[in-house]
Each structure stands twice: as structure tokens, then as C-alpha cells.
N, C-alpha and C positions, 0 to 999 in steps of 0.2 A: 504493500500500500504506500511505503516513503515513495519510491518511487512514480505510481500514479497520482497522488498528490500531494502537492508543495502547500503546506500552511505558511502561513503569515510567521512574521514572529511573537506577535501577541497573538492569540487566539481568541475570540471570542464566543460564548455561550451561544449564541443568536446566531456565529457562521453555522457551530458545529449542527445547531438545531435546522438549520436551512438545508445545508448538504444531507445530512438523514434522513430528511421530509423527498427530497429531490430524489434519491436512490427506491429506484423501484427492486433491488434485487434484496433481497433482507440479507443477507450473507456478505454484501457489499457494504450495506448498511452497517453490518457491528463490523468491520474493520476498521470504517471513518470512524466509528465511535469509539473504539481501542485506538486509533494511531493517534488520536488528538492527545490523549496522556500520555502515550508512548513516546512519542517525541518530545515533548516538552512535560518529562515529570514533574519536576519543581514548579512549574509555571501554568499550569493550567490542570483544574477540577471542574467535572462536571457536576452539575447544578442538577434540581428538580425539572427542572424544563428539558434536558441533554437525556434525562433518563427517562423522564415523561414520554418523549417521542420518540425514542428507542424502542421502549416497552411496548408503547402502540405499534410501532412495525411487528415486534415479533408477535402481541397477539392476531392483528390481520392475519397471518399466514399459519396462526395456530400452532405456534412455536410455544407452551405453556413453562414448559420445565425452564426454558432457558429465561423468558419472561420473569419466573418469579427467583430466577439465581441472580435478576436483577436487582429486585426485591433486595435480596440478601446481599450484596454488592452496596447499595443504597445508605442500608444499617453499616455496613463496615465505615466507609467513608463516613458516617457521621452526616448523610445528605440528608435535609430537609422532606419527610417523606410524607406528602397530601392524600387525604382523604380519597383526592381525584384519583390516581394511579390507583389506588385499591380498588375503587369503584368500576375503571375500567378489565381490571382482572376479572371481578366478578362477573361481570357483563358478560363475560368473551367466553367464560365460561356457560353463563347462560345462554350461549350463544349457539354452543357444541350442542346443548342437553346433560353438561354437567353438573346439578344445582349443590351438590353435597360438595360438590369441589371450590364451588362459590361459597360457601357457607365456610368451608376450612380457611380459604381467604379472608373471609371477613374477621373470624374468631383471632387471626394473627394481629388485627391491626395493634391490640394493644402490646404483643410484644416490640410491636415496630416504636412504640410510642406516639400512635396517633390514634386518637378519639374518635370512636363511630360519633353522628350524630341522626339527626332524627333521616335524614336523607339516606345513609348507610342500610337501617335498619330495613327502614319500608323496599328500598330497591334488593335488600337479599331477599325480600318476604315475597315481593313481589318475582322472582325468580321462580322462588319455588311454588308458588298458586300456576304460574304460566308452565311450568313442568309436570303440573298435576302431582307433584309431592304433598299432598292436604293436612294430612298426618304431621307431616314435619313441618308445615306451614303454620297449623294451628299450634302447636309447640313450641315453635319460634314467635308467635304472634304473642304467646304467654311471655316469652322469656321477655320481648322488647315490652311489656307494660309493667313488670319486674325490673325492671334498670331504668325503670320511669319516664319513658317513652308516651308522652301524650294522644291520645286519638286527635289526629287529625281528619279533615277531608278526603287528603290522598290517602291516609292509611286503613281508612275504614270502607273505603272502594275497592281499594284490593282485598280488605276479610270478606266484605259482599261477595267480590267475585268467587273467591275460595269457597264460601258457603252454596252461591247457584250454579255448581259445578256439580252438585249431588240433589238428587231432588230430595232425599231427606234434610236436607238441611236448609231446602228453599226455605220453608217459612222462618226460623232464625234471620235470614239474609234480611228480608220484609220486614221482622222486629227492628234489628240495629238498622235499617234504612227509617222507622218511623221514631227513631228516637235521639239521630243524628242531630236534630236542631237541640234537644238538652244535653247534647258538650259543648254546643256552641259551634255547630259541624253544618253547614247549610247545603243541602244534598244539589250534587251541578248536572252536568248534562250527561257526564261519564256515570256518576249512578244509575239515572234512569233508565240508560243504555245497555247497563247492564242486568239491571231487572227485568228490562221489556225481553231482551233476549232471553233470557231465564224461562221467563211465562213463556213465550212465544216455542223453546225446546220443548215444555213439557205438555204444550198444545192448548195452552190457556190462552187463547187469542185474544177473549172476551176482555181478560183481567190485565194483558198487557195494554190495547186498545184504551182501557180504562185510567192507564197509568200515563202513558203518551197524552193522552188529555189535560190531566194533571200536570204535567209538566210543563205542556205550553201555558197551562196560568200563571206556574210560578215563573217563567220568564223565563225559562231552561230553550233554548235554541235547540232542534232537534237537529241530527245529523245523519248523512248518508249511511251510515252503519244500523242507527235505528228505525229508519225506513225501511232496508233491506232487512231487517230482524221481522218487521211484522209484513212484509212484502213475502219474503220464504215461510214465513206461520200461516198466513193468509192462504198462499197457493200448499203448502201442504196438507191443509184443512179443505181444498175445493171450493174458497171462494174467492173464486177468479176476479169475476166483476169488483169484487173490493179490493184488491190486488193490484189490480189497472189503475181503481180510483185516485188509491195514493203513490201512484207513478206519475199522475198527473197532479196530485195534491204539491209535490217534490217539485215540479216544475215551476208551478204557479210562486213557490219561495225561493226561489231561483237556487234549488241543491238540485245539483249534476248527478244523475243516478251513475252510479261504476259497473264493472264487469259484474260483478255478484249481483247487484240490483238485479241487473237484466236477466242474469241466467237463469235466477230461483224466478223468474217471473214466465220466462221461457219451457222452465222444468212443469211449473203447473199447465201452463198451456196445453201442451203436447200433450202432459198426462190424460189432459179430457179431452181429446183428438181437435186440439184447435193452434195446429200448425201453421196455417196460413198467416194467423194473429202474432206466432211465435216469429215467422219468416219477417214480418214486418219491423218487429221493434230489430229484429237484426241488423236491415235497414236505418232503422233510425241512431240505431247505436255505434254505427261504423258513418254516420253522416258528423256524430257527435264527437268523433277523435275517440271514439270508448273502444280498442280491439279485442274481438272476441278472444276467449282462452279455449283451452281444453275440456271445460267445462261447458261451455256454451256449442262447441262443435259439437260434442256428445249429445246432449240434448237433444239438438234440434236432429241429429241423424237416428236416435231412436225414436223418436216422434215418427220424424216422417217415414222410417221405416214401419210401424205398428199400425199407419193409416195407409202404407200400400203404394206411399210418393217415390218408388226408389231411383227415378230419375234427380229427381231434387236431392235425394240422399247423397245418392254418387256426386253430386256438383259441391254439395257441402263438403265432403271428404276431400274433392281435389283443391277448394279453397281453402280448407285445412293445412293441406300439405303446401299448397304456394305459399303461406305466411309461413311456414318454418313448423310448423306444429306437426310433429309423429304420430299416424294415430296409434292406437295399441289395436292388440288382439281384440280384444272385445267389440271394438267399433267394425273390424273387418267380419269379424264373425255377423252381427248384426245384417251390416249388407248381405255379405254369401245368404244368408238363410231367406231372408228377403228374395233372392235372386231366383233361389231353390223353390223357395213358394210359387214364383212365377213360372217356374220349367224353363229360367234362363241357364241352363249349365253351364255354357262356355264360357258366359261372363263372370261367372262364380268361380271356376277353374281358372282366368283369369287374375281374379281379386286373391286368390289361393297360392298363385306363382308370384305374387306381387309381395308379398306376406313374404315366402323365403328369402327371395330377392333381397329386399330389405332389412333382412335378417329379426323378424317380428316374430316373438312368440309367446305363447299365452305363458301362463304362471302355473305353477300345478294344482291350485282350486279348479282351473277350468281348461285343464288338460282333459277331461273326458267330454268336454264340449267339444272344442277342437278335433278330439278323433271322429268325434260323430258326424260333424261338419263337412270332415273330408270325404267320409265315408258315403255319406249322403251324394255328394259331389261325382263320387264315381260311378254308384249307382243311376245317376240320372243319366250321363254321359253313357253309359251302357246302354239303356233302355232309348235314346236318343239314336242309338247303333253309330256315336262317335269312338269308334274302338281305339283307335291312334293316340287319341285325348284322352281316353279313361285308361288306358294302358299308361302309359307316361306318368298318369297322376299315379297311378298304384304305385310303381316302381319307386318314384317320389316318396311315399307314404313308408315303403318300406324300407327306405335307405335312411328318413329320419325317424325310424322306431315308434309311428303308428299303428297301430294294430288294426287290421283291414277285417271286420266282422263279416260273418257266414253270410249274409244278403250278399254281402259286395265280391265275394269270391262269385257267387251264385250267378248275379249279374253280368259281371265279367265272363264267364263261360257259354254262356247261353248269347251271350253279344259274337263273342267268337268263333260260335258253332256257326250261326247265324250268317256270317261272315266266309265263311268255306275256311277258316284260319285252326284248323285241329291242331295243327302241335301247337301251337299259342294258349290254344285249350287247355292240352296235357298237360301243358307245363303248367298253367296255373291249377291245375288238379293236384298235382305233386305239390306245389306248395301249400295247397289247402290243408291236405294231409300232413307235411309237416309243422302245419302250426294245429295242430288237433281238432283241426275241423272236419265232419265226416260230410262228404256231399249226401245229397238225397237222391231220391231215387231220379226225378226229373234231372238232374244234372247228368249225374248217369249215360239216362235213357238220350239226352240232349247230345253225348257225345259221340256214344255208341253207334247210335243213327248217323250222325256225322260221317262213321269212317265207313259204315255200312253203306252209304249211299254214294261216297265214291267207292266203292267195293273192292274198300281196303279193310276186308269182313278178317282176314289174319291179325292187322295190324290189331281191331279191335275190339279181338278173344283175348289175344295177349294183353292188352289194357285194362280189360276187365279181370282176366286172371293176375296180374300182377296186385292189381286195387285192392281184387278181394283178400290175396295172401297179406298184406300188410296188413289192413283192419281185421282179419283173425290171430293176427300177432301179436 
């Protein structure tokens, strides 16, 4: 590092902080950060601000161990060590999903010799409610009113939230929200928002509706979160028409509905075969700068798939994929099956090469979808008498370790009898048998005739005597 860079000979705190903000490589970053005392030991110490934004590089990149050997670095020199830097640990932790690791941070500050204060407290509390750690939430929620920690506003939005995280604890959440004005605690827009959502989970529409009411008396501003709270209770309760109302209620107060607004409004749509209504606000939502997600592509392709639109479907899926958006297994499955319902085979065997192509595959919940799917797929193409297409997919099927069920051997055979293709036949009979499938007698009889009728009646006696030796073995 002397080498690639020349310091001054005074050094200042605010260069070395500038050059480490500037270094996007963190690995480049703690060399500036060591070469500044390395060079000039006697003459230059970093400061809380030189290790502040040190510590902030390494948590960006999730660097924790070496982050808090800064910590310890910090304590030797005898540096000034804030609240702030602790707070960002915690953070970066809560950041991962680690809240017990935050929590070991916070408990050090006093050997650092810095005082939590009320901010410290509420932000690890709040860590772990956002973790769903409840248990150790309320535990710590005891411990900060034992070291005399005042209820505040902010602190007792966060116990709310902790409490309508379980519906047994909803009504407690409802007590300490109606009793916040005797601490002296005047409930804001973040409570309300948080009880509407609460009612609005456990299907209370009526009593969240009741509460949003209340709120705009007491002067509380509502917010797009809480719109979309009783906007998705509304459409998951089936009433739509109130749903739409207060999409236009949102407008008239000039709040910009967002992606979620739209979707959960899209999701009830569809659910009660009113696609076209759904197709619209897509329209309006992409007129509004609002881009649809993965959520809202879903939606509206299971809709329109369930009412039978799969031209519309297929158009949504390709505007899916031109913004950058993957779909998964499931959205493909949906088309195929759609496809299949109409006796479109080829397009579905199509949407099926597209899926490997792409390297897409389901998860193992809905791996037995998937084999079905395909299954389905070749069966149709069979009975379509596309034997070239249904052949290709089998082989397909069996080289990625789907299991081709007794129909789809069946139909494959009888497409290939069909066809004058007998040894294409045998072979897939031999494989039938070794995957312990027994043909029936039709299959049999389907091949038999076969060689019989080009009056290769040798070839098959020997076929049927071979068939039969195996399956009495």
C-alpha cells in the first residue's frame, strides 16, 4: 500500500475518512486504514469517525468478526466509542436474521464504557419483534422497564407490534393501545397501522374499518400501507366493490397506491373471475410509474388462466420475462395445464422445452405436479398421433428422472403401433417392463397385431414368448 499511496505528511482524520468512503473494495479499504498509522506511528491516531466508516465498510459486505475486532481495537487505543457504531452492529446484524447476535452486541456496550440509552434499547427490541423472536422480545421488553426505561411512543408501537403478531395476544395489543394517552403516549399513524393490519390478518374487517375511522378524527394521516392493509382484508373477505372504493378513496387524498396496493386488489379480482377489471388497473398502474413484481405477474396469469384467457396469459408471461422477471415453475405449470385443457399439446410441449432451456424447476413440494404435467403432455401428443414430439418428450422425461406413469407408456405404444413404427414399440415395451410396469392386454394385443399384419407373425411369437418369460420370473 506505501507504494500505491503517498500520504501527506500530516495526515488528516477527514483525508483518511474520505479515501475509505471512496474504496469500493473493502480489502483495499482496511489497508488505507492500517497504512495511515503504519506510516506515520507517532503522528497520526484514528479517531471515532476513521473507525466509524471503517466498521461501516466491513458491515456492508458482512464482514462481522473482523467489524467487531474493530470494536476491540477501538477499546485498546482508548478511542472514543458512540453509541452510533454499536447501533450500526446491531443493525447489520438484524440485517442477516441474526437478533441474538445483536442482543450480544448491545449487552457489550457497557464493557466498552458507553451507555445504552433509550434509543439503544427500543432499536434491539425492535430487532427482535421484526425477527419474530417474541419470547425474547417480551423478556427484553421487561428487562428495558427494569433499568428504567420509560414507555414511550416509539417503544410501545413496537410491544403493539410484538403482541398482533399472535392472535392470542391481539386483544392485550388493543388494551396498551387504549391506554397509551395515560403515560402520556398519544397513539400516531404507525399504531393505527399497525392494529388495522392486525384486525385486517385475523379477518376482522368490520373492527379494522372501525379503527381507520377513528383515526382520521384524531388527525392521524393514513398511509399507503394502511390502505393496502384493508384493501388485501377487503379483497380476501370478497368484497370487491369496497376494495375498488378505497383505491379511489387513496386517490381523491392524493396517496399513490404501490405495487402491493395493486396486487392484493388484482388477487381478489381474479379470485371472483373479474380479470378484465384486474387487466385494467395493470394498465393504470404501469401508466402511474408503479412496475408490476412477481406478484402481480402471478396473479393476473392464474386468473386469467382459471377463466380460460390463455392467450392473455401467454402475453402476460412474455411481458414478465421482457422486464427481467423469471417466472418459476408454478406459473409454467399453470399455462401447460391450461394448454392441456384446451388439446393445445404442442404449445405445452413447447412451454415444457422452454422450462429446461432455462434451467427452471419446481421445488420438491411440487415435484409430483410436475411429473404429472409432463406426463399429461405426452399422453396428449400420443393420442394427437405427434409420435416425433411425444417421443423426444419421453426420452426428455427420462434422462431428467421423471417417472413416465403406465397411461403414458400405454399411449406411446399404441401411437407407435398406429404409426407402422414396431420396434419403437418394443423398445418402449422393454422399458415398460423395466420400470415394473406390466402392459395390459390391449397393449399386447396392439403390438402383436402390429407384426402380425406385416406378417412378421415369427418376429411376434418370439415377442410375446420373451414378454411372457420375464413376467413369470
Amino acid at each position: 500500500m506505501k507504494t500505491l499511496l503517498k500520504w501527506s505528511k500530516k495526515i488528516k482524520p477527514s483525508q483518511v475518512e474520505q479515501l475509505i468512503r471512496a474504496e469500493k473494495d473493502v480489502h483495499k479499504a482496511l489497508l488505507i486504514f492500517d497504512s495511515a498509522t503504519a506510516e506515520y506511528c507517532n503522528g497520526f491516531r484514528h479517531d471515532h469517525s476513521t473507525f466509524g466508516v471503517m466498521i461501516s465498510k466491513l458491515l456492508s459486505v458482512n464482514q462481522f468478526r473482523k467489524a467487531e475486532e474493530m470494536l476491540e481495537r477501538m477499546k485498546e487505543e482508548r478511542c472514543n466509542i458512540t453509541e452510533h457504531i454499536f447501533l450500526s452492529v446491531c443493525r447489520a446484524y438484524g440485517r442477516v436474521h441474526k437478533p441474538l447476535d445483536a442482543i450480544r452486541v448491545f449487552h457489550k456496550m457497557n464493557d466498552f464504557e458507553c451507555k445504552p440509552t433509550q434509543k439503544s434499547y427500543i432499536t434491539v427490541f425492535a430487532i427482535l419483534v421484526e425477527e419474530n423472536q417474541l419470547k425474547i422480545a417480551m423478556r427484553f421488553y421487561r428487562y428495558m422497564r427494569e433499568m428504567g426505561i420509560s414507555p414511550s411512543v416509539v417503544s410501545l408501537n413496537v410491544l403493539i407490534k410484538a403482541l398482533c403478531k399472535d392472535s392470542r395476544t391481539f386483544d392485550a395489543a388493543l388494551r396498551i393501545f387504549r391506554e397509551m394517552p395515560n403515560h402520556g403516549c398519544i397513539p400516531d399513524s404507525y399504531t393505527y397501522g399497525t392494529l388495522i393490519n392486525g384486525f385486517c390478518r385475523l379477518g376482522k374487517i368490520h373492527e379494522a374499518k372501525e379503527l381507520f375511522r377513528e383515526m382520521e378524527t384524531k388527525g392521524c394521516s393514513p398511509s399507503v400501507v394502511m390502505y393496502t392493509s384493508l384493501i388485501h382484508g377487503l379483497s380476501q373477505s370478497n368484497n370487491m366493490d369496497e376494495a375498488v372504493g378505497f383505491l379511489e378513496d387513496m386517490k381523491t387524498k392524493g396517496i399513490e397506491p404501490n405495487v402491493f396496493t395493486y396486487s392484493s386488489l388484482m388477487d381478489g379480482l381474479c379470485k371472483n373471475q373479474r380479470s378484465s377489471q384486474a387487466m385494467e388497473l395493470l394498465k393504470m398502474m404501469i401508466s402511474k410509474n408503479c412496475k408490476p413484481n412477481m406478484i402481480t405477474y402471478s396473479t393476473l396469469i392464474n386468473g386469467l388462466c382459471k377463466e380460460g384467457k390463455l392467450p392473455e396469459a401467454v402475453e402476460m408471461l412474455d411481458r414478465m420475462k421482457l422486464q427481467g422477471i423469471k417466472p418459476d415453475a408454478g406459473l409454467y405449470r399453470k399455462i401447460i395445464n391450461g394448454l392441456c385443457e384446451n388439446h393445445k399439446f404442442q404449445e405445452a410441449a413447447n412451454f415444457l422445452e422452454e422450462m429446461v432451456l432455462g434451467g427452471i424447476s419446481p421445488s420438491r413440494l411440487t415435484w409430483s405436479l410436475h411429473v404429472r404435467i409432463n406426463n399429461i403432455v405426452v399422453q396428449g401428443l400420443s393420442s394427437d398421433g405427434d409420435k416425433s414430439r411425444a417421443f423426444q418428450l419421453y426420452l426428455s422425461m427420462r434422462t431428467r428422472g421423471i417417472s413416465v406413469q403406465y397411461e403414458t407408456f400405454n399411449s406411446l405404444i399404441k401411437c407407435f403401433c398406429y404409426k407402422k413404427d414396431l420396434h419403437s414399440s418394443a423398445r418402449i415395451v422393454d422399458e415398460m417392463v423395466l420400470d415394473g410396469c406390466v402392459p395390459d392386454w390391449e397393449t399386447w394385443n396392439e403390438l402383436v397385431c402390429g407384426f402380425w399384419d406385416q406378417r412378421k407373425v415369427r418376429e411376434a411369437a418370439e415377442l410375446l414368448a420373451i414378454k411372457l418369460m420375464n413376467l413369470s420370473a
